[in-house]
C-alpha positions as CSV (number, residue, x, y, z in Angstrom):
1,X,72.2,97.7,91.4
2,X,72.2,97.4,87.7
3,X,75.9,94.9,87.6
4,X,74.6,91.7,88.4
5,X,77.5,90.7,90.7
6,X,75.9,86.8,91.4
7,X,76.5,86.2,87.8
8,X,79.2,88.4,87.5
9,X,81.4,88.0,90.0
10,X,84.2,89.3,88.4
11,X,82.7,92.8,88.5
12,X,82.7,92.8,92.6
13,X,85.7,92.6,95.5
14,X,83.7,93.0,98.3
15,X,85.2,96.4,99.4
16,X,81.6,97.5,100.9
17,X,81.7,100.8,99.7
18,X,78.1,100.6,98.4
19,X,76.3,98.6,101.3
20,X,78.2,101.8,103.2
21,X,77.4,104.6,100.9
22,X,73.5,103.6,100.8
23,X,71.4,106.1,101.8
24,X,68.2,103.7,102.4
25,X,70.7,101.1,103.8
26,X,68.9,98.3,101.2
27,X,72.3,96.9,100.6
28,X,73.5,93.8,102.5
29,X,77.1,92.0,101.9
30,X,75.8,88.5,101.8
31,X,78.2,85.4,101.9
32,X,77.6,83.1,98.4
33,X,78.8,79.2,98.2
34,X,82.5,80.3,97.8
35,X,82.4,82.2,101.2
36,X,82.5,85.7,99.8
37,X,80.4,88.4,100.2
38,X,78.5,90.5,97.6
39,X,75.6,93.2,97.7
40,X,72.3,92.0,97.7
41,X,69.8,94.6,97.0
42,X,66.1,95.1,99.2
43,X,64.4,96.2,95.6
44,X,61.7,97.5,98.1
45,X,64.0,99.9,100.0
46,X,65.6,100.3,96.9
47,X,64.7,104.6,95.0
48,X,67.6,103.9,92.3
49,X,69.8,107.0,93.0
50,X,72.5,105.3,91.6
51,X,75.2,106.0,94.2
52,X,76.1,102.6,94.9
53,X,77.6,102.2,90.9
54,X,78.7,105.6,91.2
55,X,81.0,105.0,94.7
56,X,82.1,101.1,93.4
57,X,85.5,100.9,92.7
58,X,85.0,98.5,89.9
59,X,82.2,100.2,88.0
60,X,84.3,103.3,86.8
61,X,86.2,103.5,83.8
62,X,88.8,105.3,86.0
63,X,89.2,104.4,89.8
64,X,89.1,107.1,92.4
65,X,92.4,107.6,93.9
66,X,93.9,110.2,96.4
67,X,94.8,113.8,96.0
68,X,97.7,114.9,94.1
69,X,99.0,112.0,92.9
70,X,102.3,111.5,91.3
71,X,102.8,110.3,87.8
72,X,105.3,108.0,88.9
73,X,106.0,107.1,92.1
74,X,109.1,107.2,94.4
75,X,110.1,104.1,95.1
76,X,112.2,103.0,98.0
77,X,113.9,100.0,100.0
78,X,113.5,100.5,103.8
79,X,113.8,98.7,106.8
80,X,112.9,99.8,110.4
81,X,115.6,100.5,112.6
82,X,114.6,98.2,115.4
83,X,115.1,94.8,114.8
84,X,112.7,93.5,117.1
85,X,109.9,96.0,115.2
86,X,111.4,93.9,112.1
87,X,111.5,90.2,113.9
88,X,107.5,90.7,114.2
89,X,107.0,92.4,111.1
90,X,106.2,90.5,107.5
91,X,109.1,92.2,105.9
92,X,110.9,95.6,106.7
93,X,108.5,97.0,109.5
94,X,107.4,100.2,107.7
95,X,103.9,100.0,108.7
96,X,105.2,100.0,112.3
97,X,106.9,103.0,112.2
98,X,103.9,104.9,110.0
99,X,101.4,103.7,112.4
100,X,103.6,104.6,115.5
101,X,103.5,108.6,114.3
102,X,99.8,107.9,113.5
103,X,99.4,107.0,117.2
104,X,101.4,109.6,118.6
105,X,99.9,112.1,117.1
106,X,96.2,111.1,118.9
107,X,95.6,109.2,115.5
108,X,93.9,105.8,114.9
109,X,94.4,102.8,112.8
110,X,92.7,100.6,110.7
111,X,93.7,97.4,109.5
112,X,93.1,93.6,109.5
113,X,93.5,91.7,112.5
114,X,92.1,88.0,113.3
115,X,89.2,88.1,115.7
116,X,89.7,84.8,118.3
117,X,85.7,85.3,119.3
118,X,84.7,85.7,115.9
119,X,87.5,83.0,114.4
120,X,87.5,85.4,111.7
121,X,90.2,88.4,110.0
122,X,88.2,91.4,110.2
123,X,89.5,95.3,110.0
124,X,89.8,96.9,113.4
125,X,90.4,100.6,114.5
126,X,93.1,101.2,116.8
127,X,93.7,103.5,119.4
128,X,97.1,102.1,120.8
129,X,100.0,100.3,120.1
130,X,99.2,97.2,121.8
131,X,96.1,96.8,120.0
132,X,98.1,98.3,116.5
133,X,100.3,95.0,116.8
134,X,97.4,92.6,116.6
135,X,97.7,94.1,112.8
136,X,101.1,93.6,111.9
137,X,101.8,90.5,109.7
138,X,99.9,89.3,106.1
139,X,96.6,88.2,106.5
140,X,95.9,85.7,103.6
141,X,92.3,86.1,103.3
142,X,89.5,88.2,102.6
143,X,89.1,90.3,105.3
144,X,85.6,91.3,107.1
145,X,84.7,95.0,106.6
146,X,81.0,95.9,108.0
147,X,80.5,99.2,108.7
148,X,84.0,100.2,108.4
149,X,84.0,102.5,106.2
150,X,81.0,104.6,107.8
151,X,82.8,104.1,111.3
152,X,86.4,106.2,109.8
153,X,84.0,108.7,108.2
154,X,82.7,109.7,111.6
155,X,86.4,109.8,113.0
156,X,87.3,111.9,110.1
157,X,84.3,114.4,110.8
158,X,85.4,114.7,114.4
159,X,89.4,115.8,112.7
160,X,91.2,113.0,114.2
161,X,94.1,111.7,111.9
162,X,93.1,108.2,110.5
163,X,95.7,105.3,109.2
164,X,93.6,102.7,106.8
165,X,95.4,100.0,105.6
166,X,94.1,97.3,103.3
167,X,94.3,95.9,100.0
168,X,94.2,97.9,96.7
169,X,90.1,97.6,96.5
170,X,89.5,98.2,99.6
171,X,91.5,101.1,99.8
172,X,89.8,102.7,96.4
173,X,86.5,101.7,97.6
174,X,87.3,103.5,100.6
175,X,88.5,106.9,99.2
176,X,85.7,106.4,96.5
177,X,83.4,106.3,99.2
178,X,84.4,109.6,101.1
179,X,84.1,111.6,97.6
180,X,86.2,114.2,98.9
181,X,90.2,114.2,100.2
182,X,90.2,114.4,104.1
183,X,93.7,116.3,105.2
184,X,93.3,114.0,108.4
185,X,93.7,110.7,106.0
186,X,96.5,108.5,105.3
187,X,95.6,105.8,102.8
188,X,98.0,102.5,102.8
189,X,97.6,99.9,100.4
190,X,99.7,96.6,100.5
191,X,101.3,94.8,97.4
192,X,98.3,92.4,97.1
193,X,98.4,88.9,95.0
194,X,94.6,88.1,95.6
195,X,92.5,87.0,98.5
196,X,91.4,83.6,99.8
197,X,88.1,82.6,100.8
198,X,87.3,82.8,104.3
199,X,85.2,79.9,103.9
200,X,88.2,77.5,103.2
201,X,90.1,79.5,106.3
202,X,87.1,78.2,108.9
203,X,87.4,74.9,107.3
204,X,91.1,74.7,108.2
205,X,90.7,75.9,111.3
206,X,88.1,73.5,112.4
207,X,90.2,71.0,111.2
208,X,92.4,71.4,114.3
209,X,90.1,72.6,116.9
210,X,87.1,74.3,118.1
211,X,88.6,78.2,118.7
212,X,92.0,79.2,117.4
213,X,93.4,82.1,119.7
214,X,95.8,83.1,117.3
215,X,96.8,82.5,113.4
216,X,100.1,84.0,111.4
217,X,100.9,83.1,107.9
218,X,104.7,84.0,107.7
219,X,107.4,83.1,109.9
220,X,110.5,85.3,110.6
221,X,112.2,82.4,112.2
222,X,112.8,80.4,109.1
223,X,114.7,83.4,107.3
224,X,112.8,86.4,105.6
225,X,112.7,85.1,102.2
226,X,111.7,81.6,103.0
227,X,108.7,82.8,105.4
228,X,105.6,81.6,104.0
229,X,104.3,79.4,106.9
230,X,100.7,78.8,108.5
231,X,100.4,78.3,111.6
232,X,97.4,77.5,114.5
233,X,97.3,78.2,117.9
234,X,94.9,76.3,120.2
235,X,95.8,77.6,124.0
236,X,99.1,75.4,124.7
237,X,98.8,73.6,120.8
238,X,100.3,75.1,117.5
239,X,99.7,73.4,114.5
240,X,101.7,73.8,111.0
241,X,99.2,73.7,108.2
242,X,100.6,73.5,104.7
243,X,97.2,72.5,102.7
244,X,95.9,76.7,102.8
245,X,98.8,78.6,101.6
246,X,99.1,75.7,99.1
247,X,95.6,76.0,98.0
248,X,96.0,80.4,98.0
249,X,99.1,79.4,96.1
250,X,97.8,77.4,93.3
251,X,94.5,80.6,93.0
252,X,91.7,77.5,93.6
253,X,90.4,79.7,96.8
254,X,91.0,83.4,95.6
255,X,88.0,85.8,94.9
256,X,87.0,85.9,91.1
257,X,87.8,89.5,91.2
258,X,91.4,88.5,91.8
259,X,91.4,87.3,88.6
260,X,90.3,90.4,86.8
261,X,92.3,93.0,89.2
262,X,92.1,96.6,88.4
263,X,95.0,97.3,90.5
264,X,98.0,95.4,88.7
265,X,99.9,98.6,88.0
266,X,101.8,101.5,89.4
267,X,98.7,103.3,90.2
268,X,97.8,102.6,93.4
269,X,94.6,104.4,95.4
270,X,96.7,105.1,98.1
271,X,99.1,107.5,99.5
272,X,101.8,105.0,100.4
273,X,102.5,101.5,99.0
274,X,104.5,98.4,101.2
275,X,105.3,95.2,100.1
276,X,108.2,93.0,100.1
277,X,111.8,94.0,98.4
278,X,112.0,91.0,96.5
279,X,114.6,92.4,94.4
280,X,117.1,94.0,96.6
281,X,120.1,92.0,96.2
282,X,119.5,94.0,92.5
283,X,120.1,97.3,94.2
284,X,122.3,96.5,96.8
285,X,123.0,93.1,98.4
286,X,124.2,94.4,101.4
287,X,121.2,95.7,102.5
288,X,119.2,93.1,103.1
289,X,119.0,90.7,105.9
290,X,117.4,87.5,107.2
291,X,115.0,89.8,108.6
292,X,113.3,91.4,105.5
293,X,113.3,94.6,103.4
294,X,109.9,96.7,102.6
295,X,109.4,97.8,99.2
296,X,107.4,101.1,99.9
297,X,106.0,103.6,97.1
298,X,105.3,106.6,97.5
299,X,102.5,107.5,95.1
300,X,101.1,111.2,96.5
301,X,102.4,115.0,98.3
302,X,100.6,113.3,101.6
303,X,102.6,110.1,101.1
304,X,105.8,112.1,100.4
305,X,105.3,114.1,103.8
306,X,104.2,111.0,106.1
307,X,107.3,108.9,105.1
308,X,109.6,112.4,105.9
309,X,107.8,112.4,109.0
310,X,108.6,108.9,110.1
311,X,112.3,108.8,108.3
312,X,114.2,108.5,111.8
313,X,112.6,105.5,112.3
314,X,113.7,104.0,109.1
315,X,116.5,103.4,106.7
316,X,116.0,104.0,103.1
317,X,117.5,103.8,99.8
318,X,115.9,105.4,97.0
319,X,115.7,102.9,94.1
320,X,114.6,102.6,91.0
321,X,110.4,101.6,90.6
322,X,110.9,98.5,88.0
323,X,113.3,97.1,91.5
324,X,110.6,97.9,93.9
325,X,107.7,96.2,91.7
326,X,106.2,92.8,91.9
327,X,104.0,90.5,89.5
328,X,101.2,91.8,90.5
329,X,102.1,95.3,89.9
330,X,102.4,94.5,86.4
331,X,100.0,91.6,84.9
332,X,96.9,89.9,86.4
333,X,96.6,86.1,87.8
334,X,94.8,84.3,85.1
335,X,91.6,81.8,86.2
336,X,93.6,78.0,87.1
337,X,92.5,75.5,85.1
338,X,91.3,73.5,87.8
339,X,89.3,76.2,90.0
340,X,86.1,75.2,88.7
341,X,86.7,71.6,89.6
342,X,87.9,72.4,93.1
343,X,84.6,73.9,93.7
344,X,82.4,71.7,92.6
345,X,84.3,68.8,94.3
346,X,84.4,71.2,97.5
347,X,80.7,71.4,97.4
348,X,80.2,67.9,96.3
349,X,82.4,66.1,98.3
350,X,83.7,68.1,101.0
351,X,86.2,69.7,102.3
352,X,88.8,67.3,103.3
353,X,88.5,65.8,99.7
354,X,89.4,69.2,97.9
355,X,92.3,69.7,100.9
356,X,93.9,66.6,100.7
357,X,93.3,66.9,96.5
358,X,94.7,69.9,96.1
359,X,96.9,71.3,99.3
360,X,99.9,70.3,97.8
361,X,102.1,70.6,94.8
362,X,103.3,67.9,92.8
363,X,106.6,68.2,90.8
364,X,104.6,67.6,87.3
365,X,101.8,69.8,88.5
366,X,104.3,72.6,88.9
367,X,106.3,72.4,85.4
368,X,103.5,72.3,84.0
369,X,101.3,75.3,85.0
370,X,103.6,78.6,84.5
371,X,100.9,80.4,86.6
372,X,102.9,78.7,89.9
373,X,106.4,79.4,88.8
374,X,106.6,82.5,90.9
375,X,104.6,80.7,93.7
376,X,106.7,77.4,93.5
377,X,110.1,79.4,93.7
378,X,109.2,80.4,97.5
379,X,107.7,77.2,98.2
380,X,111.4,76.1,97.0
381,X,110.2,73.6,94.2
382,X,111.6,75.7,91.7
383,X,114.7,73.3,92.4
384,X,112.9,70.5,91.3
385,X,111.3,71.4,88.0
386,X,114.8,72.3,86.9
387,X,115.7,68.6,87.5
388,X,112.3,67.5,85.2
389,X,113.6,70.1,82.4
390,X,117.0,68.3,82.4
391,X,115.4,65.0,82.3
């Protein structure tokens, strides 16, 4: 490859497309000393036909996205009509009821799931429901892709309708990676706000025990808009660990990439965007619930036909898009101050030094730093800076 990603990390996000896309299969994702993985090229294997820079996402002037996009989106507040779809769902439960027609209709799905064998979130096809529900919920981490993308171009050969769901890379490195629009293919991408290291999530869950059997980052229980909780399961244990999300908070553990995104507009490389309605008591108070509200784009024809297809399942309120966005629909994070530090004292002196360092927010800290002041409302310190400004 002629981007040196290991001294450029900025120009990689790890969506595999070009380890996939390979015809001499010379390119291998390998893990650096921040737990993320990049291409590293067999120069040997290598006969520089350039398709790897031509399928990355990050390489073009102009990202590939689906057929027959829209201009402007259609932007909409929905919420699925079962509330215990919604009760296990990060916000409204629209991916439920667009993977559920997937399903029934012989489709599969793809998506991030965590893998208790593996102690890892790594994307998953699905052939049922039961196994679709292991994918429900934010994962806050890089996710493991392999040969995914290779694996749903087979399925797509063979005509069956496919469901991928991932972040805004991962979804233009896949459709980048296909060259071609497949009828059979529904692309999802999710209102993303960076990814973690994976690195610092094995550290974590080490910390507690040898084999987590099960991980969720939100929790519906303590009210939809005040969700943000991680929690560990260890057989009959389950642990509350406030440390990560602090850390993802903060941006110390997200992928340089992050920090550079492509994808921080209205323009998504997908046919359908979901996300949380932040902004609904805007619209219409009386919509909302403790149980969440999905804010859910709809950026192409395809996208416009799946969400009539699945419309029984859901109510909806068309709304206007500056409503329906987020921050990171509209600017990028910038670098912290302090990530350079909190790697070199991670690789210095360990682990439990940069967690108990840096996994949690100090009022001063907060004020301070306007990159947190989105970040620090949901963690409800907001509250407290306004008592410093006072002062």
């Amino acid at each position: 490859m002629h981007v040196d990603v290991w001294n450029k990390k900025n120009a990689c996000c790890g969506c595999t497309a070009c380890s996939n896309v390979c015809p001499k299969h010379c390119i291998e994702m390998v893990e650096d000393n921040e737990g993320f993985v990049y291409p590293k090229v067999d120069e040997q294997k290598c006969i520089d036909c350039g398709l790897c820079l031509k399928t990355c996402p990050l390489a073009q002037t102009e990202y590939h996205i689906p057929a027959n996009h829209f201009d402007e989106p259609l932007t909409f507040a929905a919420k699925h009509k079962s509330v215990d779809v919604r009760k296990k769902s990060t916000s409204g439960g629209i991916f439920t009821a667009v993977s559920d027609f997937v399903l029934e209709h012989g489709g599969v799905v793809c998506g991030a799931a965590f893998n208790a064998i593996n102690q890892r979130v790594e994307h998953i096809i699905c052939e049922t429901k039961e196994e679709r529900d292991r994918l429900r919920g934010s994962k806050y981490v890089q996710s493991y892709m392999g040969d995914t993308f290779a694996r749903i171009k087979s399925i797509l050969t063979a005509n069956t309708v496919v469901l991928f769901t991932g972040t805004p890379c991962q979804c233009a490195g896949l459709v980048a990676y296909l060259k071609k629009d497949y009828p059979n293919l529904y692309v999802v991408d999710i209102l993303c706000h960076s990814v973690p290291s994976p690195l610092i999530l094995r550290d974590v869950l080490k910390k507690y025990g040898e084999n987590a059997s099960k991980i969720a980052f939100r929790n519906k229980a303590l009210g939809w808009r005040n969700s943000y909780e991680f929690s560990l399961h260890y057989d009959d244990k389950k642990y509350i660990d406030t440390g990560y999300l602090t850390l993802f908070f903060k941006g110390l553990t997200c992928r340089p990439s992050c920090h550079d995104c492509h994808f921080t507009n209205m323009r998504r490389p997908s046919d359908i965007t979901i996300g949380d309605y932040w902004n609904i008591k805007q619209v219409d108070a009386t919509f909302e619930d403790a149980l969440g509200v999905s804010s859910t784009f709809v950026n192409t024809e395809k996208g416009r036909s799946l969400f009539e297809q699945i419309k029984d399942a859901v109510e909806a309120k068309q709304t206007e898009p500056q409503y329906a966005m987020q921050a990171c629909t509209m600017r990028k994070n910038p670098i912290p101050r302090m990530r350079s530090t909190f790697w070199k004292d991670y690789h210095d002196k360990g682990f439990d030094y940069v967690y108990n360092k840096h996994g949690h927010y100090t009022a001063w800290e907060t004020f301070r730093d306007r990159t947190l002041a989105p970040l620090a409302r949901k963690m409800k310190i907001a509250q407290l800076v306004r008592k410093i400004v006072r002062r």
